[in-house]
Jmol script that loads the backbone (N, CA, C; Angstrom):
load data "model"
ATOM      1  N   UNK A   1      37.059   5.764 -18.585  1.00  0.00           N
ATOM      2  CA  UNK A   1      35.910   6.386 -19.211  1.00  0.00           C
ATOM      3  C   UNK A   1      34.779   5.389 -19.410  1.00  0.00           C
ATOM      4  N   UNK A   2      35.266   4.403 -19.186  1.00  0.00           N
ATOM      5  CA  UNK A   2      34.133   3.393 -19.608  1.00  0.00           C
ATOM      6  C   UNK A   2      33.150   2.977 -18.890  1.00  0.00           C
ATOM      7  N   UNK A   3      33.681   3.220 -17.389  1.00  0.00           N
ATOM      8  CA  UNK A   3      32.751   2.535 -16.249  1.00  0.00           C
ATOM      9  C   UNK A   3      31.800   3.795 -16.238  1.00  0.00           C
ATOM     10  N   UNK A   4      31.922   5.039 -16.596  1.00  0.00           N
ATOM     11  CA  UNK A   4      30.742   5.600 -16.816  1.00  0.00           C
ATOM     12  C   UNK A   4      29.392   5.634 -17.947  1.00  0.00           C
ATOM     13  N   UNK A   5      29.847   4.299 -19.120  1.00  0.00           N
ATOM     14  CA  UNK A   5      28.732   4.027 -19.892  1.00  0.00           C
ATOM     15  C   UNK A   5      27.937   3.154 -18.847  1.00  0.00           C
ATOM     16  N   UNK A   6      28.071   2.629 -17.613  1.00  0.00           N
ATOM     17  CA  UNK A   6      26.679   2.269 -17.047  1.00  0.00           C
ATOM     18  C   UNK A   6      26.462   2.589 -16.297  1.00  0.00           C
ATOM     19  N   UNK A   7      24.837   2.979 -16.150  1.00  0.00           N
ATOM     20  CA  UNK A   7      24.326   4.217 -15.268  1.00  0.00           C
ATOM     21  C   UNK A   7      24.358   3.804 -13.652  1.00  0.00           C
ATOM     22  N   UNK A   8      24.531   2.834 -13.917  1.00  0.00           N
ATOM     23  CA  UNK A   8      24.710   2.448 -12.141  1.00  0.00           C
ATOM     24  C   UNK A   8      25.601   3.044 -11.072  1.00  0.00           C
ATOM     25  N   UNK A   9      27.020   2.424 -11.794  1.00  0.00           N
ATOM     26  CA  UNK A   9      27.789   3.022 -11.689  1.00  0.00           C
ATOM     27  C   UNK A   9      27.913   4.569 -11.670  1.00  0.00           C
ATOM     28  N   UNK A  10      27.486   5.750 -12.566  1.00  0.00           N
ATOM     29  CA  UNK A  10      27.857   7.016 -12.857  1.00  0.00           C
ATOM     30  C   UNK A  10      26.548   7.299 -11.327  1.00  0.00           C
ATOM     31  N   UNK A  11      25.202   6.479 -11.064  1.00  0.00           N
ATOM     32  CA  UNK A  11      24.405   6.984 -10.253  1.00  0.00           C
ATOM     33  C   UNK A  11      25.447   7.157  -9.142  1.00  0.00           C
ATOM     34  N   UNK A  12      26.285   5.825  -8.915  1.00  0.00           N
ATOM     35  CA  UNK A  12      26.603   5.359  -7.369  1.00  0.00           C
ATOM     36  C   UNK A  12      27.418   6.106  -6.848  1.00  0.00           C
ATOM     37  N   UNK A  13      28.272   6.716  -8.390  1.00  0.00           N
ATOM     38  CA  UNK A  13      29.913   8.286  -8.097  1.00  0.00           C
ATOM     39  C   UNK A  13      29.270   9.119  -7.355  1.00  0.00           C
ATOM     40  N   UNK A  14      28.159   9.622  -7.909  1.00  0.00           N
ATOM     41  CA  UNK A  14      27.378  10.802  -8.448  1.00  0.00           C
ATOM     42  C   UNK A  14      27.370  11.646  -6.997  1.00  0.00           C
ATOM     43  N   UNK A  15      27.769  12.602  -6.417  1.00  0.00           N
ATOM     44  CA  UNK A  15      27.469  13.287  -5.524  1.00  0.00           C
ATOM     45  C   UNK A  15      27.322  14.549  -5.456  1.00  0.00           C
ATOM     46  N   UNK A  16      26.368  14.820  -4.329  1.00  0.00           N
ATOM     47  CA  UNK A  16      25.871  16.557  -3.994  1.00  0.00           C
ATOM     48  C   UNK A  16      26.964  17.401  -3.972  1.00  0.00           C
ATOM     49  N   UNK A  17      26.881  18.976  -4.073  1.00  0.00           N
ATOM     50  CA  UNK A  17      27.165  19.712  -4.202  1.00  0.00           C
ATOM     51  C   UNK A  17      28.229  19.856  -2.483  1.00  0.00           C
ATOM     52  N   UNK A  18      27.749  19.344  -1.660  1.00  0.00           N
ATOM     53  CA  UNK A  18      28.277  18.900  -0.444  1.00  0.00           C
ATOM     54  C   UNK A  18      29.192  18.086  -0.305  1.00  0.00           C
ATOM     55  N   UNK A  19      29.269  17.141  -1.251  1.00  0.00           N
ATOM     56  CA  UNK A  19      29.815  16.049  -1.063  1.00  0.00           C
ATOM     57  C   UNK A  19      29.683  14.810  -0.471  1.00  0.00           C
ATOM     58  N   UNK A  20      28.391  14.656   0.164  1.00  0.00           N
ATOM     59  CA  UNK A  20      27.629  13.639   0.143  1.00  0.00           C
ATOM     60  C   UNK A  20      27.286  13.144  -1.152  1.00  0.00           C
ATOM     61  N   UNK A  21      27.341  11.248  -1.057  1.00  0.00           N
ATOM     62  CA  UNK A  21      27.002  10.886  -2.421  1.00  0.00           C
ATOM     63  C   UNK A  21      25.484  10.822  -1.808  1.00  0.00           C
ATOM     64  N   UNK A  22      24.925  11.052  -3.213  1.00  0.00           N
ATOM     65  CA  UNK A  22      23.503  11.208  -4.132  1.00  0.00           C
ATOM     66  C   UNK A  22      22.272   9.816  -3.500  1.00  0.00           C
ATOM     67  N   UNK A  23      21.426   9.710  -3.366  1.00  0.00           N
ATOM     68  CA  UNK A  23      20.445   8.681  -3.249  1.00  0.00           C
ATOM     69  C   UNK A  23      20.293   8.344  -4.605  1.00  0.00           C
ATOM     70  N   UNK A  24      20.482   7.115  -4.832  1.00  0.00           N
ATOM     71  CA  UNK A  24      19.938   6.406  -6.129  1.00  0.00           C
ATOM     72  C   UNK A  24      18.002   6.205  -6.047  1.00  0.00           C
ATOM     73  N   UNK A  25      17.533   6.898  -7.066  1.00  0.00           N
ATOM     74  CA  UNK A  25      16.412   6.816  -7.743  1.00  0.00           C
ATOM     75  C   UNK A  25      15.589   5.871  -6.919  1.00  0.00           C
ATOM     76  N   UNK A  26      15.776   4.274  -6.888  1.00  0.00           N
ATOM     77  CA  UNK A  26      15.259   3.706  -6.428  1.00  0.00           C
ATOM     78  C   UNK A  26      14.703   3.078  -5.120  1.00  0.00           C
ATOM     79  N   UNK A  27      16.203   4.009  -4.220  1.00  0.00           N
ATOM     80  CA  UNK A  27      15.844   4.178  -2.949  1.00  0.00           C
ATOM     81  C   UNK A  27      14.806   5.038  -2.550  1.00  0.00           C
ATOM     82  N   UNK A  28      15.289   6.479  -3.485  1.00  0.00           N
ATOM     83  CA  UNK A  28      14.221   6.891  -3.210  1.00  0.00           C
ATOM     84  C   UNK A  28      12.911   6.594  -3.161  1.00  0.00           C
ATOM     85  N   UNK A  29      12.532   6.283  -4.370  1.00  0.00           N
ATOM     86  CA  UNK A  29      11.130   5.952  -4.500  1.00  0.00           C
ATOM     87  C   UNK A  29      10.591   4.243  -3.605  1.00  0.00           C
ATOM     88  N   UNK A  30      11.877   3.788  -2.681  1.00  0.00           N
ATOM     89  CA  UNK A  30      11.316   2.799  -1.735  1.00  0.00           C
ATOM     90  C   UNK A  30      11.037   3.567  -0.984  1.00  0.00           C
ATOM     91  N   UNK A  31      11.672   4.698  -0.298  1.00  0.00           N
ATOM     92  CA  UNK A  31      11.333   5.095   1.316  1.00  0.00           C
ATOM     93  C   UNK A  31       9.922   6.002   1.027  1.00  0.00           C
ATOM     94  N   UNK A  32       9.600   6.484  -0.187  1.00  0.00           N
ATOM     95  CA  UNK A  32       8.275   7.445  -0.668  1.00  0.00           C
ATOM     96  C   UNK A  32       7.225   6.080  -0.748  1.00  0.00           C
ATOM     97  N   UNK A  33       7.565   4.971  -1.871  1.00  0.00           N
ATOM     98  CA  UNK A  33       5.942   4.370  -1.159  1.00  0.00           C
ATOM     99  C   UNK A  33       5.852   3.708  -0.128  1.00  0.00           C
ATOM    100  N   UNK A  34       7.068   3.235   0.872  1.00  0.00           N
ATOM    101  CA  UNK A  34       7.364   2.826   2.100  1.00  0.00           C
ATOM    102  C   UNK A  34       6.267   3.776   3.366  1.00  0.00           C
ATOM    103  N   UNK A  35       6.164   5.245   3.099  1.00  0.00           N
ATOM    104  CA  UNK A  35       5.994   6.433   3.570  1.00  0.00           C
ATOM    105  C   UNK A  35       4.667   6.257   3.440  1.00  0.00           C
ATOM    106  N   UNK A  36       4.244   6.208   2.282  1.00  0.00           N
ATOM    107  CA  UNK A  36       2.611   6.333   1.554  1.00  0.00           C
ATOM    108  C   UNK A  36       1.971   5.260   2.406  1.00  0.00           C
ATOM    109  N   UNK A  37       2.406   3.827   2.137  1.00  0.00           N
ATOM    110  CA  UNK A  37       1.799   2.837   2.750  1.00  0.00           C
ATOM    111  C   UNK A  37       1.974   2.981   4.182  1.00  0.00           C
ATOM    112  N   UNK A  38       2.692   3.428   5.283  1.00  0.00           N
ATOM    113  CA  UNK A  38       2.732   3.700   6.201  1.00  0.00           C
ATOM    114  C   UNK A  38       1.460   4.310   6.960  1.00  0.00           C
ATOM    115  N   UNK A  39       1.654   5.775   6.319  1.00  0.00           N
ATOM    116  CA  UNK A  39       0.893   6.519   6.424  1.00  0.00           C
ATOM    117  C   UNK A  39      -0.756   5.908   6.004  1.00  0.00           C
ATOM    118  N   UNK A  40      -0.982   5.505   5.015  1.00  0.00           N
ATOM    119  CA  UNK A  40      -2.175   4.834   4.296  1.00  0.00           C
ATOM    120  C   UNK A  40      -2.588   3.820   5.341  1.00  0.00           C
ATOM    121  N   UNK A  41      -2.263   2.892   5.786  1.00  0.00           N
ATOM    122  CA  UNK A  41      -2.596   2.186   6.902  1.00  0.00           C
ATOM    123  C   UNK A  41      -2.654   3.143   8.277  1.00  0.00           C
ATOM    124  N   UNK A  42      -2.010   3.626   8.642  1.00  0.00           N
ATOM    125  CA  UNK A  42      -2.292   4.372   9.916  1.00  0.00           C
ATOM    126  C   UNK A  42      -3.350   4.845   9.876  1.00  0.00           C
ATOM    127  N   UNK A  43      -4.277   5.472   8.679  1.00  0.00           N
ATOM    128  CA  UNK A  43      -5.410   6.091   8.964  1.00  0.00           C
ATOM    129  C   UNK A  43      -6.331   5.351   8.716  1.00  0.00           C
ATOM    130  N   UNK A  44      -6.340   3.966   7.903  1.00  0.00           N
ATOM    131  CA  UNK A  44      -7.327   3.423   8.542  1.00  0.00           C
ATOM    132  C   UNK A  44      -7.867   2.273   9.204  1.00  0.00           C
ATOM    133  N   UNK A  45      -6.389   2.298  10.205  1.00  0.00           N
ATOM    134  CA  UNK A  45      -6.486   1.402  11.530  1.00  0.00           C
ATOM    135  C   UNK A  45      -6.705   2.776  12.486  1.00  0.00           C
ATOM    136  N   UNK A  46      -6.350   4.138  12.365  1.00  0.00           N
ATOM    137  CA  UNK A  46      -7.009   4.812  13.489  1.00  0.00           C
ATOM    138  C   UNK A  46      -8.558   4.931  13.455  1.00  0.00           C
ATOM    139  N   UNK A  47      -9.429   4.201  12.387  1.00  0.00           N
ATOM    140  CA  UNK A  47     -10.571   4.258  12.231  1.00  0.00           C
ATOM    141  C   UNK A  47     -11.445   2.966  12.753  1.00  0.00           C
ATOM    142  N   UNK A  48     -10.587   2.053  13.188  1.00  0.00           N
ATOM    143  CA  UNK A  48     -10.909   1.016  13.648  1.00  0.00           C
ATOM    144  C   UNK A  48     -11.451   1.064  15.185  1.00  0.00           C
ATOM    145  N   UNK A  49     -11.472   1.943  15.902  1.00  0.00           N
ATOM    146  CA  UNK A  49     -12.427   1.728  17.686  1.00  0.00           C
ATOM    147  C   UNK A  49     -13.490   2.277  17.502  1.00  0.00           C
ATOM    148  N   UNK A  50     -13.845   2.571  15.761  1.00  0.00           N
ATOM    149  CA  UNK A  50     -15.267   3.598  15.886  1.00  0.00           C
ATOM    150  C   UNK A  50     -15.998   2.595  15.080  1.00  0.00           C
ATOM    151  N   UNK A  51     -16.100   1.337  14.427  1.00  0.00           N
ATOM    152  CA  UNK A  51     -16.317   0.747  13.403  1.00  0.00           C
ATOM    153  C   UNK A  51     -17.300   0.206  14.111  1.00  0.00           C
ATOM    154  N   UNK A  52     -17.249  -0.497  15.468  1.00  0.00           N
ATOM    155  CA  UNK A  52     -18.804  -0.744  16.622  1.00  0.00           C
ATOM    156  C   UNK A  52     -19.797   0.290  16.373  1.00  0.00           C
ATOM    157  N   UNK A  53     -19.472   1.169  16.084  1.00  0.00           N
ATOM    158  CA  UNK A  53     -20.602   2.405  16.586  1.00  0.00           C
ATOM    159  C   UNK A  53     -21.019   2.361  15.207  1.00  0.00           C
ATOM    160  N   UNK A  54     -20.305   2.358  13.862  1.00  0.00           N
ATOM    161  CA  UNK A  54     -20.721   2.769  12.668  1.00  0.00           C
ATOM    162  C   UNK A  54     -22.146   1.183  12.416  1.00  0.00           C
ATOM    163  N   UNK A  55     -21.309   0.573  12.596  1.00  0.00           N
ATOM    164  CA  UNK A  55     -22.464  -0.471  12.364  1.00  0.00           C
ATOM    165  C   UNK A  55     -23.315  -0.780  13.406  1.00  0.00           C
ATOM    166  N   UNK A  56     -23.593  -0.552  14.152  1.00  0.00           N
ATOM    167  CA  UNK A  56     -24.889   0.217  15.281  1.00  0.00           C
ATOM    168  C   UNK A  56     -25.279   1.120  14.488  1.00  0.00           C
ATOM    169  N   UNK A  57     -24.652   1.953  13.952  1.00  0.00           N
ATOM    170  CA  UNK A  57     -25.696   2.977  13.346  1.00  0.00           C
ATOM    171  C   UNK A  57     -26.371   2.504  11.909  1.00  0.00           C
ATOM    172  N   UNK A  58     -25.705   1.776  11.587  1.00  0.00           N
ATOM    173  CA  UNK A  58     -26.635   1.200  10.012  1.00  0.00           C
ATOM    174  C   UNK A  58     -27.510   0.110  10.638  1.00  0.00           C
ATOM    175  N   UNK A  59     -28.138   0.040  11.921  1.00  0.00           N
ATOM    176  CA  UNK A  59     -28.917  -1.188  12.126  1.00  0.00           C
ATOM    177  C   UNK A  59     -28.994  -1.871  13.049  1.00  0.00           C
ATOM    178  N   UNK A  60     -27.144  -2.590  13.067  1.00  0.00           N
ATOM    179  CA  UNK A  60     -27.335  -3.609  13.945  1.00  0.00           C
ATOM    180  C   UNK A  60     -27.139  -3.244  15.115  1.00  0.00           C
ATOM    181  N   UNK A  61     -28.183  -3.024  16.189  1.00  0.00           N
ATOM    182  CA  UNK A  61     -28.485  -2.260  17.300  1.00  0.00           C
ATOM    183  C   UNK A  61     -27.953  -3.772  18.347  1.00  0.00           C
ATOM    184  N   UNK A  62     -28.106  -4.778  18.352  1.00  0.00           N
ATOM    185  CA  UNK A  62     -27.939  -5.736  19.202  1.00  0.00           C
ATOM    186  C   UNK A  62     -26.707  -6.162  19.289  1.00  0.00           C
ATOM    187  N   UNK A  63     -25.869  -6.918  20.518  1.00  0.00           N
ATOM    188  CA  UNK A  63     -24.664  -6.953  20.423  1.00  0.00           C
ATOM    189  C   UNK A  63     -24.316  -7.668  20.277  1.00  0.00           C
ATOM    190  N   UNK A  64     -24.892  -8.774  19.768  1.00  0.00           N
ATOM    191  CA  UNK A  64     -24.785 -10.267  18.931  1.00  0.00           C
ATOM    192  C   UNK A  64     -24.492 -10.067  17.513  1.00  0.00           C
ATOM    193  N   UNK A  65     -25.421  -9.210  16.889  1.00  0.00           N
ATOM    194  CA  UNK A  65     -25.389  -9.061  15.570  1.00  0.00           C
ATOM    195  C   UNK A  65     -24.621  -8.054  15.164  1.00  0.00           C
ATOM    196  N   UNK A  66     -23.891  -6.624  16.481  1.00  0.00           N
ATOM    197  CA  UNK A  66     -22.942  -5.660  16.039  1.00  0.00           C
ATOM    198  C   UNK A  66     -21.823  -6.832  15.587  1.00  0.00           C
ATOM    199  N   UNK A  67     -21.452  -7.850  16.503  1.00  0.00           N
ATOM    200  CA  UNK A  67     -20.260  -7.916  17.111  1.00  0.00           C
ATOM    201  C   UNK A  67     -19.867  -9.358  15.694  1.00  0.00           C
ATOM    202  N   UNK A  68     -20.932  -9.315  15.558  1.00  0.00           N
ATOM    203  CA  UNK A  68     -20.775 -10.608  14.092  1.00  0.00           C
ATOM    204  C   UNK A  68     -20.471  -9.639  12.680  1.00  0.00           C
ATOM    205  N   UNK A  69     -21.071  -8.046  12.750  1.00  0.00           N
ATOM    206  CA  UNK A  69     -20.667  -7.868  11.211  1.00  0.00           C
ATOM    207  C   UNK A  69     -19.287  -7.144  11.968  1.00  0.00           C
ATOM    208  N   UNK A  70     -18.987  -6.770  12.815  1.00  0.00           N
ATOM    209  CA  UNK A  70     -17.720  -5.974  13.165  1.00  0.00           C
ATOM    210  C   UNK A  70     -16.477  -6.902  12.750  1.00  0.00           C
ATOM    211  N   UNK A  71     -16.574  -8.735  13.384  1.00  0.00           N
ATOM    212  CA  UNK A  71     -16.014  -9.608  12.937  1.00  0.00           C
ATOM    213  C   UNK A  71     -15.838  -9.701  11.720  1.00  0.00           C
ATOM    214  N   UNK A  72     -16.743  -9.688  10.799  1.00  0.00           N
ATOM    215  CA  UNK A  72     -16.865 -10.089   8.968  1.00  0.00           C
ATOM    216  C   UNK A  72     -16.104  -8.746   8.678  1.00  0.00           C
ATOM    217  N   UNK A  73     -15.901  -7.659   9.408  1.00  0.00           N
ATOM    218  CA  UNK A  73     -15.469  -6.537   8.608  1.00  0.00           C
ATOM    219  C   UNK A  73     -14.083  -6.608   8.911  1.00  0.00           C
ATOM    220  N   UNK A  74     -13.659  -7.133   9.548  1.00  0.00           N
ATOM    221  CA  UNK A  74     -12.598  -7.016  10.629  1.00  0.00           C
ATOM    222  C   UNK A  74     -11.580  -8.574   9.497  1.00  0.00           C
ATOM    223  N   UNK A  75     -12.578  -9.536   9.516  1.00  0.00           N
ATOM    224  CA  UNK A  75     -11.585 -10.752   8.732  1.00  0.00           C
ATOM    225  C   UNK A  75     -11.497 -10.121   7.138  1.00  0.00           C
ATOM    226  N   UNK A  76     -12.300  -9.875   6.577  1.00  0.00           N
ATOM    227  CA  UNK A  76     -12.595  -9.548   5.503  1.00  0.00           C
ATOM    228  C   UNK A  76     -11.080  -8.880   4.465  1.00  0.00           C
ATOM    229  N   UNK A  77     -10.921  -8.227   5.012  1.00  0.00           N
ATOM    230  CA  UNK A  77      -9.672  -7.473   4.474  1.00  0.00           C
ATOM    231  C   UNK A  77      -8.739  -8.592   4.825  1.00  0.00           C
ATOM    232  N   UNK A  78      -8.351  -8.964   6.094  1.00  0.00           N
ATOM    233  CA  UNK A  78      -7.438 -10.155   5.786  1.00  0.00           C
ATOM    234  C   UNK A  78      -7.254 -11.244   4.760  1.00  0.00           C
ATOM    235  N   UNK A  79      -8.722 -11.652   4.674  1.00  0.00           N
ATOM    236  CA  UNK A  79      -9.097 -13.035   3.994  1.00  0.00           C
ATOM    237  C   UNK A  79      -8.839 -12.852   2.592  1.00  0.00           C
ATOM    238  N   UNK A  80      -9.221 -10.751   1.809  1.00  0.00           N
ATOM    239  CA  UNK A  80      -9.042 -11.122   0.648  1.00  0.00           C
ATOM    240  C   UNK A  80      -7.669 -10.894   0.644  1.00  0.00           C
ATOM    241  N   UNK A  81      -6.643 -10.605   1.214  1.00  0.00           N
ATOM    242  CA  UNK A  81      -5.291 -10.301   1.277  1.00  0.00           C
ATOM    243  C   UNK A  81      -4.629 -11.912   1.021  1.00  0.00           C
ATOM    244  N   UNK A  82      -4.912 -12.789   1.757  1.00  0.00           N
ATOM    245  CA  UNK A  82      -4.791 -14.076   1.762  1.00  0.00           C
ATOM    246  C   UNK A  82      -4.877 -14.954   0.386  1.00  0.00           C
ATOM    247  N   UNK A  83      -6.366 -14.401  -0.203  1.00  0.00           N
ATOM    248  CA  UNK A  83      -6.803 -15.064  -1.290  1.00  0.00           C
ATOM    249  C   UNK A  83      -6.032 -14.628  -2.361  1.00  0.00           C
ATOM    250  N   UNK A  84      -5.772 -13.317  -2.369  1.00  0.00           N
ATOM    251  CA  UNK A  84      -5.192 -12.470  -3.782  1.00  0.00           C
ATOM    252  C   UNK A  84      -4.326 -12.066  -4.044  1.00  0.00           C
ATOM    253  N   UNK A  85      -3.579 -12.013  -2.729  1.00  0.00           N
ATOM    254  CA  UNK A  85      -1.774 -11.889  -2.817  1.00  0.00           C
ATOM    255  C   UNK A  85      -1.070 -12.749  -3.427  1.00  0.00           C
ATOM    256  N   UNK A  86      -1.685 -14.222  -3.694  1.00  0.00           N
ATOM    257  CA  UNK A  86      -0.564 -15.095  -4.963  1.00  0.00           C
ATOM    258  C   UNK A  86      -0.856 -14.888  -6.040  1.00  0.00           C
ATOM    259  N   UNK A  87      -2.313 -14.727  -6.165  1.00  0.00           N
ATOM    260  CA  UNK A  87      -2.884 -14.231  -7.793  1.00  0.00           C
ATOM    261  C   UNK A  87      -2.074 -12.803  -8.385  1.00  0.00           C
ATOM    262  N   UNK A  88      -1.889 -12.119  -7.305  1.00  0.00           N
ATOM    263  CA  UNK A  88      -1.416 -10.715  -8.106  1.00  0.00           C
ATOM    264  C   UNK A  88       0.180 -10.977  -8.348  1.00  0.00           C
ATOM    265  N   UNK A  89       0.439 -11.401  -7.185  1.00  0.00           N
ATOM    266  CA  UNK A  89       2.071 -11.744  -6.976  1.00  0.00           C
ATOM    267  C   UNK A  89       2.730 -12.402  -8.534  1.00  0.00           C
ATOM    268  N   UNK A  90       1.877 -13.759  -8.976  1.00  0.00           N
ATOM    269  CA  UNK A  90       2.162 -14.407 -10.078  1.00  0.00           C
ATOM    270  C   UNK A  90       1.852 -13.168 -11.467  1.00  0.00           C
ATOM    271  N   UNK A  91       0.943 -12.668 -11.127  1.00  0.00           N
ATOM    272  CA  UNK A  91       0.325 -11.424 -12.271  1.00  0.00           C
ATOM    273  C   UNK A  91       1.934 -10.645 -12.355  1.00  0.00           C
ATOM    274  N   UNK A  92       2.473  -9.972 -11.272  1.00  0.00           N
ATOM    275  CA  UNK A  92       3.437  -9.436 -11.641  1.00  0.00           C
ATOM    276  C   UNK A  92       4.803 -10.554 -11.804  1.00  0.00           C
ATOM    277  N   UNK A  93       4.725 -11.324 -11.905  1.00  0.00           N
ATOM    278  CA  UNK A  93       6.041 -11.649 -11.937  1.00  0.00           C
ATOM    279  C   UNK A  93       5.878 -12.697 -13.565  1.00  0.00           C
ATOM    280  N   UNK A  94       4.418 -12.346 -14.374  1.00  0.00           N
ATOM    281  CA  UNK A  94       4.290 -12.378 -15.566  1.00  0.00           C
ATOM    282  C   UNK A  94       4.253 -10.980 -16.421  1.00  0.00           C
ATOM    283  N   UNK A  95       3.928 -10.115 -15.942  1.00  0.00           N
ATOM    284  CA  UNK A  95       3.539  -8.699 -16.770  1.00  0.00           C
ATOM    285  C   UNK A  95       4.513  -8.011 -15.956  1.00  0.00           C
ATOM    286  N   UNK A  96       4.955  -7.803 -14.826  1.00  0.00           N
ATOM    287  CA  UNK A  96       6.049  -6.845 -14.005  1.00  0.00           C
ATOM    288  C   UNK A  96       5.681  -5.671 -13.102  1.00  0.00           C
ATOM    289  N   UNK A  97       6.214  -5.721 -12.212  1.00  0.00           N
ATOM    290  CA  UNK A  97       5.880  -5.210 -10.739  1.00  0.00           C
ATOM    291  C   UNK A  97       5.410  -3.402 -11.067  1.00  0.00           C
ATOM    292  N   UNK A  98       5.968  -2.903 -12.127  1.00  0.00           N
ATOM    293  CA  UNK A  98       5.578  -1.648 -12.191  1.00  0.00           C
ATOM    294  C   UNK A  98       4.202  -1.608 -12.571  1.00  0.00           C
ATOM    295  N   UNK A  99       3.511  -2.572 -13.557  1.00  0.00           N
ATOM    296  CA  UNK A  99       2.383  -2.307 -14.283  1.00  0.00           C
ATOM    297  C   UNK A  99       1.633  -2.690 -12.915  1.00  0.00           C
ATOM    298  N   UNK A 100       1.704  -3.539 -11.726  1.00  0.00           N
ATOM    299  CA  UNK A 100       1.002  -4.220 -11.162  1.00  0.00           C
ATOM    300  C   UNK A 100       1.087  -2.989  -9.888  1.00  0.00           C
ATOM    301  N   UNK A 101       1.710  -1.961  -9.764  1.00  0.00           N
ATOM    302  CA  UNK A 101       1.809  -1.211  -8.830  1.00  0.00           C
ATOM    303  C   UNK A 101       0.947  -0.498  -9.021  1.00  0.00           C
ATOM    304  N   UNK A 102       1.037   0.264 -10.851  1.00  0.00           N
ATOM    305  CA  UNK A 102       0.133   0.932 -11.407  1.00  0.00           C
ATOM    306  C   UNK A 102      -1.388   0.549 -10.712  1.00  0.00           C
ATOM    307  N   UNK A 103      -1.601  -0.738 -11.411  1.00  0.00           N
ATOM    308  CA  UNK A 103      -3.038  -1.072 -11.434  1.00  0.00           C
ATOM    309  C   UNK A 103      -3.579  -1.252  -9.788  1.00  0.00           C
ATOM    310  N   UNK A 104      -2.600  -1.391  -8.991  1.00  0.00           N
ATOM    311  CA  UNK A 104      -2.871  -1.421  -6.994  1.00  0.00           C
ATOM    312  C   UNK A 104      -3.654  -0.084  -6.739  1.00  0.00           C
ATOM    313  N   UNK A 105      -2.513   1.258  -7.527  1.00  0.00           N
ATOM    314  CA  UNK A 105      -2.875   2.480  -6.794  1.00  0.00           C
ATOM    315  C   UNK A 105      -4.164   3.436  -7.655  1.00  0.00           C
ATOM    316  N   UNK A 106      -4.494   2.332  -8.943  1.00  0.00           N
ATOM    317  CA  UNK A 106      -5.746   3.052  -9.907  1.00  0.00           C
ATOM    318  C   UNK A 106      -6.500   2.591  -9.079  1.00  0.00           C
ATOM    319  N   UNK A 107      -6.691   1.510  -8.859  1.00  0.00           N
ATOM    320  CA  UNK A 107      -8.212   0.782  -8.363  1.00  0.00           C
ATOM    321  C   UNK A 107      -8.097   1.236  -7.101  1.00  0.00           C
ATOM    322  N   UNK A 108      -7.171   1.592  -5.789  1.00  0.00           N
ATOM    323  CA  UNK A 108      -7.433   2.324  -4.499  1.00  0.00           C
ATOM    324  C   UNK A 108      -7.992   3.434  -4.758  1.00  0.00           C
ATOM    325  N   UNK A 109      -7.870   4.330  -5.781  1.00  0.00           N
ATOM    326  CA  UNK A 109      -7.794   5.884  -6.277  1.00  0.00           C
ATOM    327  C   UNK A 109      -9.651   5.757  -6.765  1.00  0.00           C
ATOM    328  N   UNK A 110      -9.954   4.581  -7.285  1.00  0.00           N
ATOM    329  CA  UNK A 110     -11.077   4.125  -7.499  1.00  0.00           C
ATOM    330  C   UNK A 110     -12.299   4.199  -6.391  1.00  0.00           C
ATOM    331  N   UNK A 111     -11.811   3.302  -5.410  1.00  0.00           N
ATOM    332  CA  UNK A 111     -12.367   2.258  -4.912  1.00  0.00           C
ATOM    333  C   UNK A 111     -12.965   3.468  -3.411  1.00  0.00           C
ATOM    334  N   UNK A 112     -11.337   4.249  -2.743  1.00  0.00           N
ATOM    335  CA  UNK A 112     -11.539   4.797  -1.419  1.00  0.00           C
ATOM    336  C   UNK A 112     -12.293   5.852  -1.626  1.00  0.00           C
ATOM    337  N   UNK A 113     -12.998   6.446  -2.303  1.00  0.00           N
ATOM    338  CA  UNK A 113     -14.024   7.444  -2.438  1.00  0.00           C
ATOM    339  C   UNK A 113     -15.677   6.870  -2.220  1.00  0.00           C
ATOM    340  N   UNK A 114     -15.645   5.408  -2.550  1.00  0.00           N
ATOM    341  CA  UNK A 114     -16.859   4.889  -2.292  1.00  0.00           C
ATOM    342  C   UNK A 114     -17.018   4.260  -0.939  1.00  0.00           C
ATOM    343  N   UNK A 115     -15.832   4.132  -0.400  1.00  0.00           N
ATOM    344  CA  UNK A 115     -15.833   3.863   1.061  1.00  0.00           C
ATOM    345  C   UNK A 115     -16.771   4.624   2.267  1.00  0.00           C
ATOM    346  N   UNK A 116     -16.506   5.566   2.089  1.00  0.00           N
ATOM    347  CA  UNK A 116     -17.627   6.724   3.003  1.00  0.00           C
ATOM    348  C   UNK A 116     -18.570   6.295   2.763  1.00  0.00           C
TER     349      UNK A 116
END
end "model"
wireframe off; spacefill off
backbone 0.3
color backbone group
């Protein structure tokens, strides 16, 4: 009776009505934001062979100066990925990965509406 006071355990027994055992909670919710981020990048790297034309259309008509902001747009996301992935990394592994997930998907929820 006892190995069912921890929930790990009672998750890991735990099976469907089938008799398949159960997905633990946390798998789940890996393969769902596994899914999200998947998906979330796919759409906007399928937006990436039109990004020449968008900045031709704000201006830079010449192909010196497309091909220099296409570059800056193109490193840009890398560079701050580079810069801010230890800053946040240390952030969560002082305050904890849930609050720091939180605050990833407020400020996207923020941020991708001003993108257009």
């Amino acid at each position: 009776m006892e190995k069912y006071l921890d929930p790990r355990l009672a998750v890991s027994e735990a099976h469907h009505a089938s008799g398949r055992p159960l997905m633990p909670a946390w798998k789940k919710n890996l393969v769902l934001v596994w899914l999200s981020q998947f998906f979330g990048l796919t759409g906007f790297w399928f937006a990436m062979p039109f990004i020449p034309y968008y900045v031709q259309a704000l201006g830079a008509t010449e192909a010196g100066e497309r091909n220099m902001w296409v570059t800056i747009y193109s490193v840009a996301g890398y560079a701050s990925v580079a810069i801010f992935s230890p800053i946040w990394g240390s952030a969560a592994d002082r305050y904890g990965r849930k609050i720091m997930l939180l605050r990833a998907n407020f400020c996207n929820a923020a941020i991708i509406p001003f993108m257009g």
